[in-house]
Every structure is written in structure tokens, then in C-alpha cells.
N, C-alpha and C positions, 0 to 999 in steps of 0.2 A: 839556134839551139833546138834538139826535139825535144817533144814532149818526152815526159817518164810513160811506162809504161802500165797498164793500169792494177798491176800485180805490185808494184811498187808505189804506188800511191795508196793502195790499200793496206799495205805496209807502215807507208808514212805515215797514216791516219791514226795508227794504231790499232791494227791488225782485222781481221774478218767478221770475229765481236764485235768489233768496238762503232763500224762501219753499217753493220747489221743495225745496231742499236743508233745510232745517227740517222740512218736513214728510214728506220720503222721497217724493215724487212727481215727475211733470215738471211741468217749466214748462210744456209745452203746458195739463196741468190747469189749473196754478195761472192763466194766463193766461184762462181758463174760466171760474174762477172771477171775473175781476174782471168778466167781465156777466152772467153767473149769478147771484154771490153766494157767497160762503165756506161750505160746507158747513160743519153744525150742531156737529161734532165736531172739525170741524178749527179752525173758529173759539174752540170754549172752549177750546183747548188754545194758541194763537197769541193768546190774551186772557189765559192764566195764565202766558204766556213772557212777553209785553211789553202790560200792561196798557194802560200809557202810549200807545200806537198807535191805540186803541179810545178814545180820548176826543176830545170836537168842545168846545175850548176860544172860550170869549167875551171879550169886552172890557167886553161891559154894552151896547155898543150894537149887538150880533147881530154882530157880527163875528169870524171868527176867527181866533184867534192861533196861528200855528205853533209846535209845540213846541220846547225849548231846541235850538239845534246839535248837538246827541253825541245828540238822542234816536234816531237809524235806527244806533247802532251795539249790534251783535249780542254780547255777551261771553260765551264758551264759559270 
């Protein structure tokens, strides 16, 4: 399986705010990061919050399946 891509994970998180405000930077960054890529340190820490984000689910026939409804909600 590959990884998602870091435009979709930013996605999954709950979007550019929400990522921004997670990780103490701006959204200008975090917006950066979706065609750059998630820097190494902020990624294993946004992979130890919501694992679930970070996985590219199949069907068996290469297709993927979007995670459950509640999975982009954030609980403090």
C-alpha cells in the first residue's frame, strides 16, 4: 500500500487551519507543505495524533476506500 499523499492527509486532519493550529505554525506553512511535503518531524507527530489519516485503504481491487464519516474529527 503507499502512503496518501501529503495534500490528503492535510485533508484528513481537517484541513489547512485546522493542521496549522495542531502543529503551532501558519497555514501559509502548512499550505507549503501540501506541494512540498510534510516535513519529517511534523509528519511523525501528526501520524502519532491520527494515525488513521496516514493509511491509503483498498477494496482488493486497487481502489480506495474513504475512511469511516467521524474519521477528520479532531478530539481534544
Amino acid at each position: 500500500m503507499k502512503n496518501p499523499s501529503a495534500s490528503t492527509v492535510i485533508d484528513r486532519m481537517g484541513g489547512t487551519g485546522r493542521v496549522a493550529r495542531i502543529c503551532e505554525v501558519s497555514s501559509a506553512s502548512v499550505s507549503q507543505w501540501r506541494l512540498k511535503g510534510i516535513p519529517a518531524a511534523r509528519r511523525q507527530f501528526l501520524q502519532l495524533l491520527r494515525p488513521e489519516a496516514f493509511r491509503e485503504e483498498s477494496d482488493g481491487d486497487g481502489r480506495s476506500i474513504p475512511p469511516d464519516d467521524g474519521w477528520y474529527t479532531l478530539r481534544r
